[in-house]
N, CA, C and O atoms as a GROMACS GRO file, in nm:
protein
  480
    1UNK      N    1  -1.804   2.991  -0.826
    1UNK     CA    2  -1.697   2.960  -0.732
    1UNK      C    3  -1.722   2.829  -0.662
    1UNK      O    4  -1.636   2.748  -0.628
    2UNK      N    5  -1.894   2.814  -0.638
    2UNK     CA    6  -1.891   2.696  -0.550
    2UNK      C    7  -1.837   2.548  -0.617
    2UNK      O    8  -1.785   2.451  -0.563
    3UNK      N    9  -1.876   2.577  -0.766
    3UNK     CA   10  -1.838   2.450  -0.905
    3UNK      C   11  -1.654   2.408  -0.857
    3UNK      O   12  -1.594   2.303  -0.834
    4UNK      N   13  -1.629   2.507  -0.860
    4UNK     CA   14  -1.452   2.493  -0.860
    4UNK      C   15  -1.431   2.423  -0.735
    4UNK      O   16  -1.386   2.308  -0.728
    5UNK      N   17  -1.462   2.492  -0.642
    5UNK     CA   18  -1.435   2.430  -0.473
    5UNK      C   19  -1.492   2.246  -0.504
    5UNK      O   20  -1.418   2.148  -0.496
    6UNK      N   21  -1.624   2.244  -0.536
    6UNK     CA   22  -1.657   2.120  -0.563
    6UNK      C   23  -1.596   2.007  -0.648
    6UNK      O   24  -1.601   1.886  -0.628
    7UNK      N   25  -1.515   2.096  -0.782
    7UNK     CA   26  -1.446   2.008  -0.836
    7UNK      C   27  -1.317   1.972  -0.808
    7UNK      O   28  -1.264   1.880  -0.871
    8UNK      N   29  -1.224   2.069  -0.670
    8UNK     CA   30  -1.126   2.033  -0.625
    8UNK      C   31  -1.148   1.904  -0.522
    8UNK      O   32  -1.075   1.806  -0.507
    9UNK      N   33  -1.274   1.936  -0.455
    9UNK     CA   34  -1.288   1.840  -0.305
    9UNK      C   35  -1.330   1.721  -0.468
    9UNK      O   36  -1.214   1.683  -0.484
   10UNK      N   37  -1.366   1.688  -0.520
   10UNK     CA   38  -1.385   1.536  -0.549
   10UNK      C   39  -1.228   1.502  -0.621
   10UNK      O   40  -1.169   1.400  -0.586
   11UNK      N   41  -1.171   1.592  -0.721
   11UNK     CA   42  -1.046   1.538  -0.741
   11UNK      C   43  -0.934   1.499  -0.597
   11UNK      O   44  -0.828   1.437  -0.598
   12UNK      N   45  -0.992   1.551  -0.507
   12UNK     CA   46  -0.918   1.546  -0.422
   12UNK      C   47  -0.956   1.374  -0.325
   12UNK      O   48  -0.888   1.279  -0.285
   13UNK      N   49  -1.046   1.397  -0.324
   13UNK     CA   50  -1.133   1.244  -0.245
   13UNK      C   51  -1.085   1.130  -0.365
   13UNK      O   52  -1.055   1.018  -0.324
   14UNK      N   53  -1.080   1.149  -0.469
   14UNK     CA   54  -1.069   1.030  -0.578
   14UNK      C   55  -0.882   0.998  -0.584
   14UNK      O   56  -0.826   0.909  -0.648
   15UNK      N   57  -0.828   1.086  -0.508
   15UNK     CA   58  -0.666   1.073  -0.508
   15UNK      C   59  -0.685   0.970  -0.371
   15UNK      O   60  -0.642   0.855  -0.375
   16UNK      N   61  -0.726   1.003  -0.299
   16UNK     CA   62  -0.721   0.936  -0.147
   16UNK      C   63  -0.818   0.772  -0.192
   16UNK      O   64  -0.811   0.690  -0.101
   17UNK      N   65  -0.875   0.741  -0.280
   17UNK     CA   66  -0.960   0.675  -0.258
   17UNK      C   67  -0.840   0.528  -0.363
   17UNK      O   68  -0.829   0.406  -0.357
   18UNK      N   69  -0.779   0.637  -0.444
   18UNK     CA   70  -0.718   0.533  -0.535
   18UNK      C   71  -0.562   0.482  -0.443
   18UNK      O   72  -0.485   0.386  -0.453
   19UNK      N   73  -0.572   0.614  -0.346
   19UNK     CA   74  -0.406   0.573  -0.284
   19UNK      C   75  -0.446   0.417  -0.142
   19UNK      O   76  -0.373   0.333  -0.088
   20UNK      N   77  -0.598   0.448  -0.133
   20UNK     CA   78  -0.608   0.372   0.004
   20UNK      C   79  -0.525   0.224  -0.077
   20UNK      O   80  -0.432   0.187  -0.005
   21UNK      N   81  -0.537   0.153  -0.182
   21UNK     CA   82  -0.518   0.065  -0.181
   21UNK      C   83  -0.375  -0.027  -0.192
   21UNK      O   84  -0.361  -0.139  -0.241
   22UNK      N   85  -0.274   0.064  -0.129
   22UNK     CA   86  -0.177   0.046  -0.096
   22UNK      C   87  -0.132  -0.077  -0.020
   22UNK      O   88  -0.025  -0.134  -0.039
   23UNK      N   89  -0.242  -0.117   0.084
   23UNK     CA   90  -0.198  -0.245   0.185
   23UNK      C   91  -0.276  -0.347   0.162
   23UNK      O   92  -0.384  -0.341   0.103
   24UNK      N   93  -0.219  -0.451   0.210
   24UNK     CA   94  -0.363  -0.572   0.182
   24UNK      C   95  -0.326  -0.632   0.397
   24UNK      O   96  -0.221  -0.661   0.454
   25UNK      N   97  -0.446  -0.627   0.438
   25UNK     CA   98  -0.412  -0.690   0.554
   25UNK      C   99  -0.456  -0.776   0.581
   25UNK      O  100  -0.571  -0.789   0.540
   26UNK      N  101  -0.396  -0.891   0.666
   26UNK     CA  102  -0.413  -0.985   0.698
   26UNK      C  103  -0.496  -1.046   0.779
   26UNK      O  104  -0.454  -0.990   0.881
   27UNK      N  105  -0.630  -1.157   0.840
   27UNK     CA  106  -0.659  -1.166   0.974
   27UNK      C  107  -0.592  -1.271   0.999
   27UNK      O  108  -0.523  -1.338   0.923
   28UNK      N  109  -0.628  -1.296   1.189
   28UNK     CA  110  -0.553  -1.387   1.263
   28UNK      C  111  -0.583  -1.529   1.218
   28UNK      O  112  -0.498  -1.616   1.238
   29UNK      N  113  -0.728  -1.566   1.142
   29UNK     CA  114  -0.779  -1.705   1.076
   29UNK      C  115  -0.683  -1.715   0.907
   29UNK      O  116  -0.704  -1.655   0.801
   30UNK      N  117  -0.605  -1.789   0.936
   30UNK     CA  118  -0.528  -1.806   0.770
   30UNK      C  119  -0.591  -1.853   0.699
   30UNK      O  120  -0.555  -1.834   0.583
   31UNK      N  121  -0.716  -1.941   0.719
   31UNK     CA  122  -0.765  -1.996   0.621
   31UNK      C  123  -0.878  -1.872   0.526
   31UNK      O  124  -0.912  -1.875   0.408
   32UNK      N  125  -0.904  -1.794   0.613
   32UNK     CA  126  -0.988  -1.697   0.528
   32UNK      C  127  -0.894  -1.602   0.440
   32UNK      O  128  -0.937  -1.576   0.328
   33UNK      N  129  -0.787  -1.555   0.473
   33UNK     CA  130  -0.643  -1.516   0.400
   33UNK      C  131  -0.677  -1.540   0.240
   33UNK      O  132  -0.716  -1.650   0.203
   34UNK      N  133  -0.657  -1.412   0.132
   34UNK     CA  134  -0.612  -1.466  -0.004
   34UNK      C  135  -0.472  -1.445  -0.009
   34UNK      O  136  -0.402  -1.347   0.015
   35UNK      N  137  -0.450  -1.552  -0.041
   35UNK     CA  138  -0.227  -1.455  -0.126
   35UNK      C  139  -0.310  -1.457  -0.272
   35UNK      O  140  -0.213  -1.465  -0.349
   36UNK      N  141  -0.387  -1.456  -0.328
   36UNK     CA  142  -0.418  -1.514  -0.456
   36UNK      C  143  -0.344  -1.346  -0.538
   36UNK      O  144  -0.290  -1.341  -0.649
   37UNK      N  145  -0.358  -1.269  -0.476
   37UNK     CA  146  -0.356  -1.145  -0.533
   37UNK      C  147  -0.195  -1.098  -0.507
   37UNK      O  148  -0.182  -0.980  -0.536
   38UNK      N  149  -0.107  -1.142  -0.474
   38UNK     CA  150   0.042  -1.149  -0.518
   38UNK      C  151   0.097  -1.183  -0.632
   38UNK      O  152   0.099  -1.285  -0.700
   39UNK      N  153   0.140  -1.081  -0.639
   39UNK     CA  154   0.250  -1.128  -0.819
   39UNK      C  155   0.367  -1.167  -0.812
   39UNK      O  156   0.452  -1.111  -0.744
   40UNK      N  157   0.391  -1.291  -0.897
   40UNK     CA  158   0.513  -1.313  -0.922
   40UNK      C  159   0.613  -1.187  -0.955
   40UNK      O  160   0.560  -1.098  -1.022
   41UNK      N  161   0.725  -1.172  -0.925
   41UNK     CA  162   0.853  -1.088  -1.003
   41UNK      C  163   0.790  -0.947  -0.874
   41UNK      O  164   0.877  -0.860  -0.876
   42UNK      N  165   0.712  -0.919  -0.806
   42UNK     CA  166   0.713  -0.757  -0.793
   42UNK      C  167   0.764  -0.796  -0.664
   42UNK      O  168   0.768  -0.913  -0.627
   43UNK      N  169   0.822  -0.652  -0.564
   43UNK     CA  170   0.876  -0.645  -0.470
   43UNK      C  171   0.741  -0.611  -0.335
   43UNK      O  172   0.652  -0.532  -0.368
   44UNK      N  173   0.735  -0.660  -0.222
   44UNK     CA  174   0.649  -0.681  -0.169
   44UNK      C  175   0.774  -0.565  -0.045
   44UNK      O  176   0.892  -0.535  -0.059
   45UNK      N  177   0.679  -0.531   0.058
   45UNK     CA  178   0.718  -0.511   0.216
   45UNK      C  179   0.634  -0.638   0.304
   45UNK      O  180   0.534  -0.662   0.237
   46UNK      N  181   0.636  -0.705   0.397
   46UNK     CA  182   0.584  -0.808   0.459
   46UNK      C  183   0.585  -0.737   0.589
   46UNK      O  184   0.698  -0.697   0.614
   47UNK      N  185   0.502  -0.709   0.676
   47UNK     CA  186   0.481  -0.666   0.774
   47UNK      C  187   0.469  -0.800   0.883
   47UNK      O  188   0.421  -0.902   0.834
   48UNK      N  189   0.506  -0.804   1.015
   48UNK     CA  190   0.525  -0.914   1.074
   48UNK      C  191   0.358  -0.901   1.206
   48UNK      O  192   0.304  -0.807   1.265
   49UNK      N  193   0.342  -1.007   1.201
   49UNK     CA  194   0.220  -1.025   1.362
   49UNK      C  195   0.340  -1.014   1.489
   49UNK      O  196   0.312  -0.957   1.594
   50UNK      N  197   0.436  -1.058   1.474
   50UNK     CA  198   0.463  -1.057   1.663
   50UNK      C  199   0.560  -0.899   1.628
   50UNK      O  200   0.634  -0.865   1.720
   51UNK      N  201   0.561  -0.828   1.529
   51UNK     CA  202   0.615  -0.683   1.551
   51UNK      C  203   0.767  -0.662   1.506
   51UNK      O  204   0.827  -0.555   1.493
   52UNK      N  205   0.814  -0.802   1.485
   52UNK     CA  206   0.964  -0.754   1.435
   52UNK      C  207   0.981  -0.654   1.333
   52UNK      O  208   0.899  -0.564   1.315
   53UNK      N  209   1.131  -0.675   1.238
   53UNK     CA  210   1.158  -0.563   1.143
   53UNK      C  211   1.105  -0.642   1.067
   53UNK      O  212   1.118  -0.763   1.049
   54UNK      N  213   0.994  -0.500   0.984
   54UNK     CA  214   0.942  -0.543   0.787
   54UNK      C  215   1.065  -0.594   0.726
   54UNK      O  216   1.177  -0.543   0.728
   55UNK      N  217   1.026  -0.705   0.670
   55UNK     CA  218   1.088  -0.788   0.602
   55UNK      C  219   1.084  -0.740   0.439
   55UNK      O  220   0.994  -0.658   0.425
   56UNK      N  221   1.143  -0.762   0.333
   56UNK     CA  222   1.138  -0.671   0.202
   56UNK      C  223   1.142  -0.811   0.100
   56UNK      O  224   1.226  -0.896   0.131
   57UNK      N  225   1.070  -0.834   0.000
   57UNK     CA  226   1.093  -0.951  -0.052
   57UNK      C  227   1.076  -0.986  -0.202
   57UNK      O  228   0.956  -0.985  -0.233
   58UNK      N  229   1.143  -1.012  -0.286
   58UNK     CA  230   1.093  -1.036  -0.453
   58UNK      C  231   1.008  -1.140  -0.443
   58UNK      O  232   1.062  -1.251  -0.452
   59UNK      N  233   0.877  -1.138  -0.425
   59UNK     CA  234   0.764  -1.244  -0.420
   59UNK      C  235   0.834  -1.377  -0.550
   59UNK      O  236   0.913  -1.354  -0.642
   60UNK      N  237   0.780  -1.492  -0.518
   60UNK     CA  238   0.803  -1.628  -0.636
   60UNK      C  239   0.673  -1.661  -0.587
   60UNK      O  240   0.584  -1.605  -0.651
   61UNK      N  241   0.637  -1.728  -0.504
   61UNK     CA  242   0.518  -1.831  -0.553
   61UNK      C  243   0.432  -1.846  -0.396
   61UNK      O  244   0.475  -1.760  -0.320
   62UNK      N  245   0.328  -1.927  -0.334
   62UNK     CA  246   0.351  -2.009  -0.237
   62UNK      C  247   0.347  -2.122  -0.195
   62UNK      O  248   0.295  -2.200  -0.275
   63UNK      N  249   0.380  -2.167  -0.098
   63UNK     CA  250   0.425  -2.329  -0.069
   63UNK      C  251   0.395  -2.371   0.017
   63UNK      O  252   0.475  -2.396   0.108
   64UNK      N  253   0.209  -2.407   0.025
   64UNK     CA  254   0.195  -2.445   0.119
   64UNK      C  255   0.149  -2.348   0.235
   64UNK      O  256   0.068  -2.264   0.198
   65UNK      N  257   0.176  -2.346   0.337
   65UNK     CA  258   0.169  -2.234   0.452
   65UNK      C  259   0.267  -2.118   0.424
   65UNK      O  260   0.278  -2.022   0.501
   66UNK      N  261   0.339  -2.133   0.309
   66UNK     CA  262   0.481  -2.034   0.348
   66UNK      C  263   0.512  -1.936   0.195
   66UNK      O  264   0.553  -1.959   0.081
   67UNK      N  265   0.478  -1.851   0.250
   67UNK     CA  266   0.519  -1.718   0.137
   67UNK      C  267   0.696  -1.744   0.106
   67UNK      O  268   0.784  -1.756   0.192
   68UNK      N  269   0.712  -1.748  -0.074
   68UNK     CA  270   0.865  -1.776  -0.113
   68UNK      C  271   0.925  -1.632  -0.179
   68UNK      O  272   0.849  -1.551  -0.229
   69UNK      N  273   1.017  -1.619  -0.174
   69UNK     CA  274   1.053  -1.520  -0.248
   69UNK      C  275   1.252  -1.476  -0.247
   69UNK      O  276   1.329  -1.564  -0.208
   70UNK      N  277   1.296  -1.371  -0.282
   70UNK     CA  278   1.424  -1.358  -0.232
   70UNK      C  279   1.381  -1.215  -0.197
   70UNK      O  280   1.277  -1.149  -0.205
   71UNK      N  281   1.578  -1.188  -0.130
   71UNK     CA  282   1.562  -1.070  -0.046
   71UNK      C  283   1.580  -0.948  -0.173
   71UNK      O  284   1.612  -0.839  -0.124
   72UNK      N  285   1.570  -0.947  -0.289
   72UNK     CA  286   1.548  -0.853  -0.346
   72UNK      C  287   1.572  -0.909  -0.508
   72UNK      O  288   1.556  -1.029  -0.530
   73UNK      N  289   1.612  -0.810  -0.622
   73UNK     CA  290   1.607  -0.798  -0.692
   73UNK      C  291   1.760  -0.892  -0.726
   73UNK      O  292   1.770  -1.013  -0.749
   74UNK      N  293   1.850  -0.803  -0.718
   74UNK     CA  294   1.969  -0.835  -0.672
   74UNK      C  295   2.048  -0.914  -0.578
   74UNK      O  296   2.158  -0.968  -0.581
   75UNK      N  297   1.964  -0.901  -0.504
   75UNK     CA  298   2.020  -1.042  -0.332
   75UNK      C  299   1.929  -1.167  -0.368
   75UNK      O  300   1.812  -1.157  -0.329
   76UNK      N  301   1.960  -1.273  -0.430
   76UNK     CA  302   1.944  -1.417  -0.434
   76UNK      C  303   1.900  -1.482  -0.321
   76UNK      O  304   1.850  -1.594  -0.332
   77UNK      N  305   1.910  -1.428  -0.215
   77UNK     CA  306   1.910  -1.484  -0.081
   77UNK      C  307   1.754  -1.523  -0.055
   77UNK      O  308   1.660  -1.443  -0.064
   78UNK      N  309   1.744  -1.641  -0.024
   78UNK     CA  310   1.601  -1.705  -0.009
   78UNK      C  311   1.537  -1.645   0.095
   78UNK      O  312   1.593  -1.633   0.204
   79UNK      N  313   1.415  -1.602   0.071
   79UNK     CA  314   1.330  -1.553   0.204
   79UNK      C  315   1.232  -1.687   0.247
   79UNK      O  316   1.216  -1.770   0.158
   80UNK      N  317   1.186  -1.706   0.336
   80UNK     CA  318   1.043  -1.785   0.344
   80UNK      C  319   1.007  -1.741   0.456
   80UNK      O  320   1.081  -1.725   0.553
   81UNK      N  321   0.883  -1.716   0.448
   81UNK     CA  322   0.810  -1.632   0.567
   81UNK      C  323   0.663  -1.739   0.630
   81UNK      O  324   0.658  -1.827   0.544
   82UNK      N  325   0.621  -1.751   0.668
   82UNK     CA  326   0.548  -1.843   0.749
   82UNK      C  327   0.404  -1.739   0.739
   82UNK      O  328   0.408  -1.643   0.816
   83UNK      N  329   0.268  -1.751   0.646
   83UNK     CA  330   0.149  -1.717   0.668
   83UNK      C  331   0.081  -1.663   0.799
   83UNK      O  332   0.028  -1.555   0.824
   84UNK      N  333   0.098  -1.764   0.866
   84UNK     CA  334   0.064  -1.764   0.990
   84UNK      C  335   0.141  -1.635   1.054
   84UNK      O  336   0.078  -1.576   1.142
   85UNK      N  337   0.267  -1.587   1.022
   85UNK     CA  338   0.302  -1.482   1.075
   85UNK      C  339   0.304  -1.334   1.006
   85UNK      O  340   0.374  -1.242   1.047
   86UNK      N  341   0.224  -1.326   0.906
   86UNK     CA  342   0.205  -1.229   0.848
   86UNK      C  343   0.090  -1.146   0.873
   86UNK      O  344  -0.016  -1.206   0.860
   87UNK      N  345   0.081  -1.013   0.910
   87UNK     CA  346  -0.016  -0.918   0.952
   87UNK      C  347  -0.021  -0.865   0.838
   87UNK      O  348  -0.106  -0.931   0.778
   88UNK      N  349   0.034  -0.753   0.744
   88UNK     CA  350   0.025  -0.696   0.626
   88UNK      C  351   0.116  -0.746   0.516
   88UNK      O  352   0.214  -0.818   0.533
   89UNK      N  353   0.076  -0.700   0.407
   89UNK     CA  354   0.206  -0.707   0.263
   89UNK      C  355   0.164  -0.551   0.210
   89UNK      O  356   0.052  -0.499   0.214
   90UNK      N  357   0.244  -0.514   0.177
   90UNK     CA  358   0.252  -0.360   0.123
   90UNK      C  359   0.330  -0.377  -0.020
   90UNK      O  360   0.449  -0.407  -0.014
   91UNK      N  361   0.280  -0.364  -0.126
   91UNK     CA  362   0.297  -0.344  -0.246
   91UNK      C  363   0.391  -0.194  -0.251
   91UNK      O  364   0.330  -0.092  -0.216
   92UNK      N  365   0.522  -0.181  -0.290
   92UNK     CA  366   0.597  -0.109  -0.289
   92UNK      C  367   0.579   0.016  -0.409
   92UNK      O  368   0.622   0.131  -0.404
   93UNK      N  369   0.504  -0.048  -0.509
   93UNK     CA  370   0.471   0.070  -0.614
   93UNK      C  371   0.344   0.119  -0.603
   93UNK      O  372   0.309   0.193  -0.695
   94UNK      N  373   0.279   0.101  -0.532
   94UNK     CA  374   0.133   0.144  -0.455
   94UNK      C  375   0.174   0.217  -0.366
   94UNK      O  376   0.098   0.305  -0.326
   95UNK      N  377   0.293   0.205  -0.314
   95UNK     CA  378   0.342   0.282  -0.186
   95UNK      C  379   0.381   0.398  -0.220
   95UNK      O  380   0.368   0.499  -0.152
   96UNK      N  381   0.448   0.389  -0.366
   96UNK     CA  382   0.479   0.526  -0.437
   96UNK      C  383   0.408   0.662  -0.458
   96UNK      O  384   0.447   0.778  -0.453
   97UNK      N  385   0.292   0.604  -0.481
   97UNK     CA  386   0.157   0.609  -0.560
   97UNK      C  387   0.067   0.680  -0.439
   97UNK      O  388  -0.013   0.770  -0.467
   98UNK      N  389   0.091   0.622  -0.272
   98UNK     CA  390   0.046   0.721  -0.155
   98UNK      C  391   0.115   0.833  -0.156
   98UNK      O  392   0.062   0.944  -0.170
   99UNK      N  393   0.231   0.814  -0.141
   99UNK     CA  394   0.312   0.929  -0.145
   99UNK      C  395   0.279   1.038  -0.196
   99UNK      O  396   0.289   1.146  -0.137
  100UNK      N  397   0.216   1.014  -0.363
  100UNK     CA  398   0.255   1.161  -0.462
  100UNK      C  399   0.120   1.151  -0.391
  100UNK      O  400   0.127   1.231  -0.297
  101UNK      N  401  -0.008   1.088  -0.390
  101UNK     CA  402  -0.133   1.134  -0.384
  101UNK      C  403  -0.151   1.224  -0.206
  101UNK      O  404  -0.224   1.319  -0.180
  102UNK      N  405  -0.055   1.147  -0.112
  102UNK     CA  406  -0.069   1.230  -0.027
  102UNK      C  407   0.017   1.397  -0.077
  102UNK      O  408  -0.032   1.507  -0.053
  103UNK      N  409   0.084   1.385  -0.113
  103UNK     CA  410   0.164   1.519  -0.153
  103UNK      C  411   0.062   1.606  -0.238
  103UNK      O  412   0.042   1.726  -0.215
  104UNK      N  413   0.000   1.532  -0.338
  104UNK     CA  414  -0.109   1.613  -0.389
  104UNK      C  415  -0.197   1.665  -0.305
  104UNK      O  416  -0.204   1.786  -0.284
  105UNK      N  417  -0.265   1.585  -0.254
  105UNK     CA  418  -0.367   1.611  -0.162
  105UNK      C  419  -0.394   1.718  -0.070
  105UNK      O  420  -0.495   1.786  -0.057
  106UNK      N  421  -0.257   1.719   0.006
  106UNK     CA  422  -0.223   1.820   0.066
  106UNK      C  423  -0.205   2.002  -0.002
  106UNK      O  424  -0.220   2.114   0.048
  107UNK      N  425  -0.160   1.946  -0.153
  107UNK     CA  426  -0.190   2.100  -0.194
  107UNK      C  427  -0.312   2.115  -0.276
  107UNK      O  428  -0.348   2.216  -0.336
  108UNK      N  429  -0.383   1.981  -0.270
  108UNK     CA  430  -0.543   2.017  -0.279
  108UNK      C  431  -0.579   2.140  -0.204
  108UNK      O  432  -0.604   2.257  -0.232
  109UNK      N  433  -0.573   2.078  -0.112
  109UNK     CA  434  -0.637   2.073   0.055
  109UNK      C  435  -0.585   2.225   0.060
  109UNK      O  436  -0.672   2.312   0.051
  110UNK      N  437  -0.496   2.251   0.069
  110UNK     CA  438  -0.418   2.429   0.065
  110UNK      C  439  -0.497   2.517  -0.039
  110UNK      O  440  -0.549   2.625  -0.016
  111UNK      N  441  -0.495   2.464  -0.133
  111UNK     CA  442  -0.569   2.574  -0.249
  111UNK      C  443  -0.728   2.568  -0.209
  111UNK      O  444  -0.802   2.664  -0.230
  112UNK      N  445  -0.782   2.420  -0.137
  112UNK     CA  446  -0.929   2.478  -0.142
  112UNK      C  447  -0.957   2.567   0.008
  112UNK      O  448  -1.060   2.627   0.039
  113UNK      N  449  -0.830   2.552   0.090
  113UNK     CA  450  -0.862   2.693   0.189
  113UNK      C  451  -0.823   2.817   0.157
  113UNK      O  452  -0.888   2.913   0.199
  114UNK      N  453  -0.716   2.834   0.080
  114UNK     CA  454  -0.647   2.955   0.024
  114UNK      C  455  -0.809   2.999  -0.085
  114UNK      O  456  -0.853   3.109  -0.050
  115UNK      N  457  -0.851   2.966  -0.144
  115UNK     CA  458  -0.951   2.981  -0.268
  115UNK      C  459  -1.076   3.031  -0.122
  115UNK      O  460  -1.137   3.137  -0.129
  116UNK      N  461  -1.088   2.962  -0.034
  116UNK     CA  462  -1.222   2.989   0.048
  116UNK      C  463  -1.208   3.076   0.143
  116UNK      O  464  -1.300   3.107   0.218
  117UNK      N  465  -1.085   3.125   0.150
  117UNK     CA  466  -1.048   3.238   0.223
  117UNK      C  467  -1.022   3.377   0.110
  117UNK      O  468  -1.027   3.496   0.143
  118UNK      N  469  -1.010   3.355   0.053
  118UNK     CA  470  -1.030   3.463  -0.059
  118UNK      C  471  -1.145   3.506  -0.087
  118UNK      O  472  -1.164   3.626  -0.105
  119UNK      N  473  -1.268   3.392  -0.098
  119UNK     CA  474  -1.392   3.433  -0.143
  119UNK      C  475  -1.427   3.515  -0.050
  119UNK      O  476  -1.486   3.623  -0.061
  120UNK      N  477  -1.381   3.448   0.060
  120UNK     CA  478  -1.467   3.557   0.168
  120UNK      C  479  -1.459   3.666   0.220
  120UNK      O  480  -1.549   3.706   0.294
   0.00000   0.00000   0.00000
């Protein structure tokens, strides 16, 4: 019984460990900053430093101090966002990817108390 409990808690830690990498955050020094790890064509969330509304964006390239992109897939509409004002970027299919693993997780987490309340 203890094998099973053990092999739920690590499938369970290895869901959380693959979902952490959902965000990339930013510090207040830009020069230590990578964008290197943005892709062309994917859809980003841009999280703001002074707190406004997340901004949503089809990443293109950057220019300088300034993240390029449009407002979506479909909306042409030019974004440019200023480095300097960026706190997070959230990868939107990573975001997916927390979701099911938190949803899993949680009925990890249920079966290994339901299972340890049974044993006992």
């Amino acid at each position: 019984m203890k094998a099973s409990v053990l092999l739920k808690s690590s499938l369970l830690t290895s869901l959380f460990i693959i979902s952490s990498c959902a965000t990339t955050k930013y510090s207040e020094d830009i020069s230590k900053n990578n964008y290197s790890n943005l892709q062309a064509g994917k859809v980003y969330v841009v999280t703001m430093k002074d707190g406004s509304t997340k901004q949503k964006m089809l990443f293109r390239n950057i220019d300088g101090d300034n993240l390029i992109g449009t407002a979506g897939k479909k909306d042409s509409t030019e974004v440019i966002i200023p480095k300097s004002n960026v706190a997070a970027v959230k990868d939107r299919s990573k975001a997916r990817v927390t979701a099911g693993a938190t949803v899993i997780g949680a009925a990890g987490v249920a079966a290994i108390v339901i299972s340890a309340l049974r044993a006992d």
